[in-house]
C-alpha positions in Angstrom: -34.1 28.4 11.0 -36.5 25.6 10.3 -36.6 23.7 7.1 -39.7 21.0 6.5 -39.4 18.3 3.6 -42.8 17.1 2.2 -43.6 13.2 2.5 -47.1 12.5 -0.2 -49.1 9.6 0.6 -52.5 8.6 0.2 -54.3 7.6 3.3 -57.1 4.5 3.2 -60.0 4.2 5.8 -63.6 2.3 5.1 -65.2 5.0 7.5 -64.1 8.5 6.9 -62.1 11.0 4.9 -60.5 12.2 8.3 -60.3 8.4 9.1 -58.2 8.3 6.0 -55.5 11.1 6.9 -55.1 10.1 10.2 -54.3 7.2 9.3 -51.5 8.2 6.6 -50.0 10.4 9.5 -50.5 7.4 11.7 -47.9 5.2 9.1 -45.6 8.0 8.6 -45.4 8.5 12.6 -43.4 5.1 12.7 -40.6 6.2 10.5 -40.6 9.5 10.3 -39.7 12.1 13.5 -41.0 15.4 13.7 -44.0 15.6 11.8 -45.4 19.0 12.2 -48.2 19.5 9.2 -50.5 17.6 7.2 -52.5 19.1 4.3 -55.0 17.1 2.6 -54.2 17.7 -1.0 -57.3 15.7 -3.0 -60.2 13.5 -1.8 -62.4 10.6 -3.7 -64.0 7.3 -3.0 -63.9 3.9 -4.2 -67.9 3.4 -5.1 -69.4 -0.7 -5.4 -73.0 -1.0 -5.5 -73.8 2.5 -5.4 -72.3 2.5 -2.1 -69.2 4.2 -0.6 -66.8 1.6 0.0 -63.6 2.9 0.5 -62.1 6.6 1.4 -59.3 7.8 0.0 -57.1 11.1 0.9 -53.9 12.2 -1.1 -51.7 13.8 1.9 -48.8 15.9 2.2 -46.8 15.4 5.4 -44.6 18.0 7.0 -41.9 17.0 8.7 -38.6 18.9 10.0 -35.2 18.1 8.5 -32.8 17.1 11.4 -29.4 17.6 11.0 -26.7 15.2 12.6 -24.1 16.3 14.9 -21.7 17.6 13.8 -22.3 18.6 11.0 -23.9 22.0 9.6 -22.1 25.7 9.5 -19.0 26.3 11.8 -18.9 29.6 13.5 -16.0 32.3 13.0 -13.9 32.6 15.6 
């Protein structure tokens, strides 16, 4: 049985809203193991100049638990 715990972050990129996510999964990659689902939870844009600036994504990362060894439910003999 597989249990996932949820990681928010928001995700910054000057190009893209996609640029943006990957790039939150990108950071979490190099501390977190596992990562098995991203959903992109709200979207909006940092406007100067009447000009898109800045894209911002508000990400929840999926990631499984691992357990230790060792540890966890012993089995009946």
């Amino acid at each position: 049985m597989a249990v996932l715990k949820i990681l928010e972050l928001v995700g910054t990129s000057k190009e893209s809203w996609s640029d943006a996510a990957r790039e939150a999964v990108n950071e979490a990659a190099k501390t977190v193991r596992g990562i098995e689902t991203v959903e992109v939870v709200h979207s909006r844009a940092v406007v100067q100049n009447n000009r898109l600036t800045e894209y911002q994504v508000q990400v929840r990362i999926g990631f499984r638990i691992e357990r230790a060894a060792g540890t966890g439910l012993k089995k009946k003999a």
